[in-house]
N, CA, C and O atoms as a CHARMM CRD file, in Angstrom:
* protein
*
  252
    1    1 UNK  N   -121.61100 123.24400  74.23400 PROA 1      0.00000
    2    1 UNK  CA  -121.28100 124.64900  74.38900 PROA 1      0.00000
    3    1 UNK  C   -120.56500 124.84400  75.72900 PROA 1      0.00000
    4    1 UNK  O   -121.13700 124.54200  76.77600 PROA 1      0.00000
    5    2 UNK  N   -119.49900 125.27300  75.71600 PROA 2      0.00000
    6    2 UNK  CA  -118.55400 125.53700  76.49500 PROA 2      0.00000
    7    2 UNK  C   -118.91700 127.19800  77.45700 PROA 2      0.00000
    8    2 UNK  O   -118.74500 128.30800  76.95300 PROA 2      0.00000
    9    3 UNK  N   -119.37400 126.98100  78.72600 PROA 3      0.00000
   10    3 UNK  CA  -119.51200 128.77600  79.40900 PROA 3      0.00000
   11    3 UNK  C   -118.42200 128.96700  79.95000 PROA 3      0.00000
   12    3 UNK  O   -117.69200 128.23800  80.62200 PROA 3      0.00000
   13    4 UNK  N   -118.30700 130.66700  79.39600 PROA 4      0.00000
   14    4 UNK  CA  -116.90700 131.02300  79.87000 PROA 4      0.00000
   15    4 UNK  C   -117.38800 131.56200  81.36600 PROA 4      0.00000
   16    4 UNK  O   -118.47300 131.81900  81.88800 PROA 4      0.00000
   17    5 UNK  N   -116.00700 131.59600  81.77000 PROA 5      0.00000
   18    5 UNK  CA  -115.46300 131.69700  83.24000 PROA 5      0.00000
   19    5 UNK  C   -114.85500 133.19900  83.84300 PROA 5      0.00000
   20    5 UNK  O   -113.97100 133.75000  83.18700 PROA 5      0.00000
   21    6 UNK  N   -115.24400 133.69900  84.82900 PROA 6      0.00000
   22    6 UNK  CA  -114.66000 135.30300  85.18300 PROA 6      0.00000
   23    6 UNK  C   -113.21500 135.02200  84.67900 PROA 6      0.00000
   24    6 UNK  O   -112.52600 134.01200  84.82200 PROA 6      0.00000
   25    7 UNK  N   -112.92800 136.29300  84.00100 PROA 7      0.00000
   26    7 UNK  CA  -111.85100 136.90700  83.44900 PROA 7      0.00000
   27    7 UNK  C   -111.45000 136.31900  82.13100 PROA 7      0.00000
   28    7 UNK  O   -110.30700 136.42300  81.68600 PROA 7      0.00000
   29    8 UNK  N   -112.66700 135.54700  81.37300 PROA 8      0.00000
   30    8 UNK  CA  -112.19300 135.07600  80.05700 PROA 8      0.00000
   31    8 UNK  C   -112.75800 136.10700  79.28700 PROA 8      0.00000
   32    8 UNK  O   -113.69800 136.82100  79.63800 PROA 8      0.00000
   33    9 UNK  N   -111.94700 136.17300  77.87200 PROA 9      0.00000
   34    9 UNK  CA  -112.58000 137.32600  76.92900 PROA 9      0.00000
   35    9 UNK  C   -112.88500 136.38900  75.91200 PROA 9      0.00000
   36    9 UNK  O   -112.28900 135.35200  75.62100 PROA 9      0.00000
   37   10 UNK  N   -114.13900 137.02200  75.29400 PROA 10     0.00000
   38   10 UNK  CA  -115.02400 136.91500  74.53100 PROA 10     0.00000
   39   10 UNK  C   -115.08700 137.67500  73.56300 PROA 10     0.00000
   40   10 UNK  O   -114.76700 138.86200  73.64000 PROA 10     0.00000
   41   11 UNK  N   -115.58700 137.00400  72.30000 PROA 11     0.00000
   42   11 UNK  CA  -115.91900 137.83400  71.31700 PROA 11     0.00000
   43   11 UNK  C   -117.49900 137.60800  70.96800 PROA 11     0.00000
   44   11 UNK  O   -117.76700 136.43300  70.71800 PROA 11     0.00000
   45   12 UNK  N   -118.51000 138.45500  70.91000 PROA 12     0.00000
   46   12 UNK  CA  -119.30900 138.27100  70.11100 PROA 12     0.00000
   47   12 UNK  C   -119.90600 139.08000  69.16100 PROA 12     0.00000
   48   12 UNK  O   -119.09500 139.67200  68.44800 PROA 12     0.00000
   49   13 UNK  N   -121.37100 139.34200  68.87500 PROA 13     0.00000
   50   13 UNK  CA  -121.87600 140.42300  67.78700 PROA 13     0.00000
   51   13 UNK  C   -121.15100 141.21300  67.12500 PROA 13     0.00000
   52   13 UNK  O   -121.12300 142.41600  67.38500 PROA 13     0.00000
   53   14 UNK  N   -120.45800 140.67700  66.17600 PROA 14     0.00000
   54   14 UNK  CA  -119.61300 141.58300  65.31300 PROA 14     0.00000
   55   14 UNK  C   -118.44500 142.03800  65.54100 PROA 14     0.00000
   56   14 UNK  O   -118.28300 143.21800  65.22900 PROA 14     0.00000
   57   15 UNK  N   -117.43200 141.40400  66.05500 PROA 15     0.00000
   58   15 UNK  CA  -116.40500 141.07000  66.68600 PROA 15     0.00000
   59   15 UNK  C   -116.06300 142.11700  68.08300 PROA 15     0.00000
   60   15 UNK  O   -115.00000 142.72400  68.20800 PROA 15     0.00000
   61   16 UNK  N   -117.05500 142.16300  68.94400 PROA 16     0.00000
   62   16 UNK  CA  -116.75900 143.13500  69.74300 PROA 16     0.00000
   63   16 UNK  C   -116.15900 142.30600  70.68400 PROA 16     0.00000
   64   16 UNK  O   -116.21100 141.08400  70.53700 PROA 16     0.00000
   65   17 UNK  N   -115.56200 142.84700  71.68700 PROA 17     0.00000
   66   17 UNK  CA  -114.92500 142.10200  72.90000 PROA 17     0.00000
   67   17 UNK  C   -115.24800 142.58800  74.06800 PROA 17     0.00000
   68   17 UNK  O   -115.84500 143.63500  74.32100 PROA 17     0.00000
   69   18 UNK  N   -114.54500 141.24400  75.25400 PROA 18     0.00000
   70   18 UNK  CA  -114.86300 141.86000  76.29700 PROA 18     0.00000
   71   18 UNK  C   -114.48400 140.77300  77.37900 PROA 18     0.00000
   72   18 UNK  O   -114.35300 139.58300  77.09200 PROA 18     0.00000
   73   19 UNK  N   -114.31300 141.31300  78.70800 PROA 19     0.00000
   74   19 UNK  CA  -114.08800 140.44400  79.85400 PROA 19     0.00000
   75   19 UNK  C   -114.63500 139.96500  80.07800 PROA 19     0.00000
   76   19 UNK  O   -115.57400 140.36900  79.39100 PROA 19     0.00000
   77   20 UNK  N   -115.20400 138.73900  80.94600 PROA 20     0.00000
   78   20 UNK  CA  -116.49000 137.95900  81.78200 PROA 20     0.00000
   79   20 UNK  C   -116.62500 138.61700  82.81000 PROA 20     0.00000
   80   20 UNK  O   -115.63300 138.29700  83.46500 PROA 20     0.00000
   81   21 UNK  N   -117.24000 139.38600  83.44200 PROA 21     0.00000
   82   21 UNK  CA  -117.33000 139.86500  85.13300 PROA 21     0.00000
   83   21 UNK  C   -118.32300 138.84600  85.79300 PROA 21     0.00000
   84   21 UNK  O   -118.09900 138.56300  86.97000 PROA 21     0.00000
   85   22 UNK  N   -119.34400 138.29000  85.19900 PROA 22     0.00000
   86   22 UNK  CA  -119.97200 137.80900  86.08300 PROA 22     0.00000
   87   22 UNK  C   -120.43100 136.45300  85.18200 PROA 22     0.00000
   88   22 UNK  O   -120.28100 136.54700  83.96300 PROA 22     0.00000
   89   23 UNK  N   -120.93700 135.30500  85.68200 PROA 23     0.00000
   90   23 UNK  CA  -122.01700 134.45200  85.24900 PROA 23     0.00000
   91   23 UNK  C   -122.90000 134.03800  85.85600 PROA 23     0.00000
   92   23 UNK  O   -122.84400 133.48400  86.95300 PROA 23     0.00000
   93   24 UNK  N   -124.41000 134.40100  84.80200 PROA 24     0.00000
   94   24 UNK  CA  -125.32300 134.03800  85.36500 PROA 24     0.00000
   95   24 UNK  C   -125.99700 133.05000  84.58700 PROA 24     0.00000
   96   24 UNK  O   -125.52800 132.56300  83.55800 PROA 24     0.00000
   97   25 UNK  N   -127.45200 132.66600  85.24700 PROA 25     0.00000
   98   25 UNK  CA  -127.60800 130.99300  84.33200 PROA 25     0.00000
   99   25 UNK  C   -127.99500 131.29700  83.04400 PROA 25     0.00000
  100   25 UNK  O   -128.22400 130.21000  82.51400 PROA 25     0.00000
  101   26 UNK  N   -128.18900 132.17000  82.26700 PROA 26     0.00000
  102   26 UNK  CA  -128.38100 132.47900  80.60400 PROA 26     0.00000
  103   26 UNK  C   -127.04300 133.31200  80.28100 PROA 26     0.00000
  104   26 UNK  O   -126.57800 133.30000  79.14100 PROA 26     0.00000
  105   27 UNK  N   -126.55300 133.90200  81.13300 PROA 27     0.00000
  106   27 UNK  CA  -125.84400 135.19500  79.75400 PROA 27     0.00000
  107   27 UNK  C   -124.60100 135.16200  81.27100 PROA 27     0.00000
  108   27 UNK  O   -124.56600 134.50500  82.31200 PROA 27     0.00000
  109   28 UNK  N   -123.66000 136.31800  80.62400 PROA 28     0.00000
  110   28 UNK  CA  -122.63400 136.64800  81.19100 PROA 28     0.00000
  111   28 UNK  C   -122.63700 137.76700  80.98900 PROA 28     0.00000
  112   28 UNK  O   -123.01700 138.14200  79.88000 PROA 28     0.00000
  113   29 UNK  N   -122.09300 139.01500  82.26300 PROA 29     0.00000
  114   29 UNK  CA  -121.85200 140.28200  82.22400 PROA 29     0.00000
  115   29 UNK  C   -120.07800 140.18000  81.66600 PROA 29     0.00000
  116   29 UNK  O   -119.27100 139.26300  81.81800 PROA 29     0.00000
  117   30 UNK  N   -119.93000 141.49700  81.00100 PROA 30     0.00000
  118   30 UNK  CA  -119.07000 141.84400  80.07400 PROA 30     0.00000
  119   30 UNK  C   -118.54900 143.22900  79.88700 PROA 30     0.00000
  120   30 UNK  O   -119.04600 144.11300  79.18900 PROA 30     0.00000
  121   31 UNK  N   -117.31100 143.29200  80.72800 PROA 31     0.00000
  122   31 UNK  CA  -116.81200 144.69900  80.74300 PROA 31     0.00000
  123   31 UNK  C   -116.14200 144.95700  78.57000 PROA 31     0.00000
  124   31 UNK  O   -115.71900 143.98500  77.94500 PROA 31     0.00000
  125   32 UNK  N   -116.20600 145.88700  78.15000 PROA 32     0.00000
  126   32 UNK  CA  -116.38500 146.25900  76.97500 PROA 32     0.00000
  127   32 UNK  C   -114.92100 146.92300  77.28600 PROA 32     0.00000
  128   32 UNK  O   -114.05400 146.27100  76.70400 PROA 32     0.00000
  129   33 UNK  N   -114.50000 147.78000  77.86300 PROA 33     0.00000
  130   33 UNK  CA  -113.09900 148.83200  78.15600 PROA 33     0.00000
  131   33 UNK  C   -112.55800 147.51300  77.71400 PROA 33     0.00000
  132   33 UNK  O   -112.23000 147.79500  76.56200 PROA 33     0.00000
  133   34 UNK  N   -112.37300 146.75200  77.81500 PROA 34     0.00000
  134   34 UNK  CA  -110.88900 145.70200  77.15700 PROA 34     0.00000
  135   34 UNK  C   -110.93000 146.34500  75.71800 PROA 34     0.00000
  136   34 UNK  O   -109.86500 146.92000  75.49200 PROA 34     0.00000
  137   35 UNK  N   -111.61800 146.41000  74.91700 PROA 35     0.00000
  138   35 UNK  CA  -111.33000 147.11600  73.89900 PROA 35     0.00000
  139   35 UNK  C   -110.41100 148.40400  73.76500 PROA 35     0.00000
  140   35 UNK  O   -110.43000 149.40400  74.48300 PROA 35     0.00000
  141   36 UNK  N   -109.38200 148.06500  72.37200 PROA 36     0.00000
  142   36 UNK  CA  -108.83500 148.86400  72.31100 PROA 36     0.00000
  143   36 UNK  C   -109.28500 150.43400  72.04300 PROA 36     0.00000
  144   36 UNK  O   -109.18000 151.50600  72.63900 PROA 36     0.00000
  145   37 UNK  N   -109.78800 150.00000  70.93200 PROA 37     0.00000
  146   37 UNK  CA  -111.08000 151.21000  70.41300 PROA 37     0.00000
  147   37 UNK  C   -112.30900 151.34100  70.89000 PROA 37     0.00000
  148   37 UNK  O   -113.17900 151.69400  70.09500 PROA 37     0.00000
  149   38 UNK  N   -112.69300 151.07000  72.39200 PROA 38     0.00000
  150   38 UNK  CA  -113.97200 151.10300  72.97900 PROA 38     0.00000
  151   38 UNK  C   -114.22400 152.34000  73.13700 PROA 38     0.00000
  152   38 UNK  O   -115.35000 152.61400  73.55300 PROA 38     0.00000
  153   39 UNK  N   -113.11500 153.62900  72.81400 PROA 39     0.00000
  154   39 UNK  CA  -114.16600 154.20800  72.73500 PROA 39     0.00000
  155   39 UNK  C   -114.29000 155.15800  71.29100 PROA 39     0.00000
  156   39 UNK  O   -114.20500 156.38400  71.21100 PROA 39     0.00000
  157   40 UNK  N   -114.49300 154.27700  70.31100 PROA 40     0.00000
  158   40 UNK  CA  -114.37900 154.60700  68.87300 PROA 40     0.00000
  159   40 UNK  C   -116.49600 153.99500  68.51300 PROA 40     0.00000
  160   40 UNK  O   -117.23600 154.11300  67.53700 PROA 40     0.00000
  161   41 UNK  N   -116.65000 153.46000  69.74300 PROA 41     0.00000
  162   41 UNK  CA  -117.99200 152.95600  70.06200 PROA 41     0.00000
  163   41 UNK  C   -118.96700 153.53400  71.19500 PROA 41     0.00000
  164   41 UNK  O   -118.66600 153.95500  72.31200 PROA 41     0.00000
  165   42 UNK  N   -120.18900 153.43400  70.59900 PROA 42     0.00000
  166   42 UNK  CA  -121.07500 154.04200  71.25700 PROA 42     0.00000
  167   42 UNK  C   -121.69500 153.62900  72.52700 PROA 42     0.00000
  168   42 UNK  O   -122.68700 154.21600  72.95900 PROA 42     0.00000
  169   43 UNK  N   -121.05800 152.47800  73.23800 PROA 43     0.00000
  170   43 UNK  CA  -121.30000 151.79200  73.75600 PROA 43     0.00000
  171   43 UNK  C   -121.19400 151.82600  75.75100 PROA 43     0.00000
  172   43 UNK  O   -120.28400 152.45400  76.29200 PROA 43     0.00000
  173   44 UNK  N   -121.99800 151.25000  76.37800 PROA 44     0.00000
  174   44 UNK  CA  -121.90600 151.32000  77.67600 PROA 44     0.00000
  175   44 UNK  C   -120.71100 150.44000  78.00900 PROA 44     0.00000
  176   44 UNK  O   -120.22000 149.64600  77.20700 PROA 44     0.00000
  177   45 UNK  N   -120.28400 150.63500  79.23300 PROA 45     0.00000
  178   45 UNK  CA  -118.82800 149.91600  79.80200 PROA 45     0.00000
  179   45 UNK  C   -119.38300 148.28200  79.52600 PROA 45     0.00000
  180   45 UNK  O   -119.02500 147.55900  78.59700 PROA 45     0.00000
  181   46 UNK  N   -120.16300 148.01100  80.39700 PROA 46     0.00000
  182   46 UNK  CA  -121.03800 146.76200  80.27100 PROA 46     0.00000
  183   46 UNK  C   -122.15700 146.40600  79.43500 PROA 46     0.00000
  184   46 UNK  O   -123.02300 147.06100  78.85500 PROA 46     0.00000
  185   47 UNK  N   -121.82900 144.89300  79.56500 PROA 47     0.00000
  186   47 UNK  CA  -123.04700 144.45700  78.43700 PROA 47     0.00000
  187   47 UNK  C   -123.62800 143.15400  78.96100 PROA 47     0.00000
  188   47 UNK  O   -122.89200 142.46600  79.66800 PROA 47     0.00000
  189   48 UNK  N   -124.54400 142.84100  78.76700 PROA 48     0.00000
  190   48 UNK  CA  -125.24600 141.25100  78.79000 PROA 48     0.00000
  191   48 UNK  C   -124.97700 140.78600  77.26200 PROA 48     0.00000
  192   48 UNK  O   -125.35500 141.38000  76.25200 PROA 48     0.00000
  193   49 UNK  N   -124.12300 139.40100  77.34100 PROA 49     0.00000
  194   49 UNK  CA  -124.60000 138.67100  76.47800 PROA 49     0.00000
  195   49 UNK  C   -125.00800 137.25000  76.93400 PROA 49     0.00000
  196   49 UNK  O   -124.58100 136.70800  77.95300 PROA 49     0.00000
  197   50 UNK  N   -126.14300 136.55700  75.80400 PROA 50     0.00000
  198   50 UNK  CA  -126.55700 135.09000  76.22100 PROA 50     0.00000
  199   50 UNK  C   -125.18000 133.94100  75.74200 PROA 50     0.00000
  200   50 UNK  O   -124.31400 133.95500  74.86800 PROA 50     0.00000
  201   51 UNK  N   -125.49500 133.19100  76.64100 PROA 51     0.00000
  202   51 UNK  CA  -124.62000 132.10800  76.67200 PROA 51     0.00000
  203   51 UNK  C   -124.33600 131.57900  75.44100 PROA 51     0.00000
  204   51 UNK  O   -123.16500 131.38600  75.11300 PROA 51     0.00000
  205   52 UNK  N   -125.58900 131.22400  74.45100 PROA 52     0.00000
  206   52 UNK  CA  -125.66500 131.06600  72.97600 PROA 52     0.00000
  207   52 UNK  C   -124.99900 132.12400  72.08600 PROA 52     0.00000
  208   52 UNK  O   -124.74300 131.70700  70.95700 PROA 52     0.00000
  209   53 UNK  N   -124.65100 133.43000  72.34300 PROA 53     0.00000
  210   53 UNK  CA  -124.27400 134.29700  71.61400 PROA 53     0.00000
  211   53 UNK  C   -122.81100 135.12100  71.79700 PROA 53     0.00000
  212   53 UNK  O   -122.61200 136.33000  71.67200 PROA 53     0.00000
  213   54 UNK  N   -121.94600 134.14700  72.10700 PROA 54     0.00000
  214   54 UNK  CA  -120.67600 134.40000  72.45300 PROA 54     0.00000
  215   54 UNK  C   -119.40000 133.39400  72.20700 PROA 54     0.00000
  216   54 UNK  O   -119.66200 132.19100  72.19500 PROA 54     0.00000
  217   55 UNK  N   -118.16300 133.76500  72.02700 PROA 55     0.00000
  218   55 UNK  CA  -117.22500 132.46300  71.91800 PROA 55     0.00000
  219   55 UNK  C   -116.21400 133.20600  72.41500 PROA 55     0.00000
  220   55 UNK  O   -115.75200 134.30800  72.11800 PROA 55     0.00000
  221   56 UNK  N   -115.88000 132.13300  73.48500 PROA 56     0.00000
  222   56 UNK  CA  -114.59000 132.66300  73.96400 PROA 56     0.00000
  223   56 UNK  C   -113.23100 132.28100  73.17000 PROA 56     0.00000
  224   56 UNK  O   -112.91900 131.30800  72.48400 PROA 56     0.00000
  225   57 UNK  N   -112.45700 133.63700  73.61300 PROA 57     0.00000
  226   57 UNK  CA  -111.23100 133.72000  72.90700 PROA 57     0.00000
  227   57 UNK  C   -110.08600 133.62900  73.48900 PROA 57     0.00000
  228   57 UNK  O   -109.14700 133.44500  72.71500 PROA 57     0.00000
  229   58 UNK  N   -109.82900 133.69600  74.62300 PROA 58     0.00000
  230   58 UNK  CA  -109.01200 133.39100  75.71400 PROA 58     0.00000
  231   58 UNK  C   -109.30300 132.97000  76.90200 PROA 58     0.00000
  232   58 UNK  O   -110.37800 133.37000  77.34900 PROA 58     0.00000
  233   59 UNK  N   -108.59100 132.19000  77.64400 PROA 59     0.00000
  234   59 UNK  CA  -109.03700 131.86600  78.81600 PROA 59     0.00000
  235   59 UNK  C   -108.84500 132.82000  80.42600 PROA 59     0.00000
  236   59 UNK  O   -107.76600 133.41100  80.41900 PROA 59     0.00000
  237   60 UNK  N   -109.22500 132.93100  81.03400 PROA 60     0.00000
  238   60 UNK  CA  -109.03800 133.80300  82.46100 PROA 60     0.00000
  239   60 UNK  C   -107.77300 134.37300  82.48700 PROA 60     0.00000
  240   60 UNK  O   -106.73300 133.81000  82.82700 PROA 60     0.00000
  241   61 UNK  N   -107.91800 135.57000  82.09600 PROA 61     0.00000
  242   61 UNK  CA  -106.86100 136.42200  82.73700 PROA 61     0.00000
  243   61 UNK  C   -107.30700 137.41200  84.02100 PROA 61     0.00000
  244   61 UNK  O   -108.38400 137.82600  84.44900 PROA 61     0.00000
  245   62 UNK  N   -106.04100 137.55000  84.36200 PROA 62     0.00000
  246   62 UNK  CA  -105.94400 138.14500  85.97700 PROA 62     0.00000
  247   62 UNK  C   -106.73500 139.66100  85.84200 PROA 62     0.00000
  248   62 UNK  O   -106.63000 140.57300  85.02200 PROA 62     0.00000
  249   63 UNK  N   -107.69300 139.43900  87.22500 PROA 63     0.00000
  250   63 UNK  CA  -108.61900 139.95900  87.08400 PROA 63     0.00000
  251   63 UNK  C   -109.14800 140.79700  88.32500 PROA 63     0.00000
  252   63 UNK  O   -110.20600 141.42200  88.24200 PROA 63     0.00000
């Protein structure tokens, strides 16, 4: 399993997306506004996801 790196986007739980802001030793913080339709969602700017529950989709963009 490959951990992503600040400024890679991710997809996980149901194809949501999102930036890396931070890594920590289980999960990664995750700005959500990269979404186009973020706010078509009920959702906070940020999110925790676990390391197990994510795949990155691009690598580090400028950040």
């Amino acid at each position: 399993m490959k951990i992503a790196e600040v400024g890679n986007i991710i997809e996980f739980k149901d194809g949501l997306k999102g930036i890396v802001e931070k890594i920590n030793e289980n999960s990664v913080i995750v700005d959500l506004t990269y979404m186009e339709n973020f706010r078509d969602y009920d959702l906070e700017e940020k999110t925790v996801v676990n390391h197990k529950n994510y795949k990155i989709i691009q690598d580090s963009v400028n950040v």
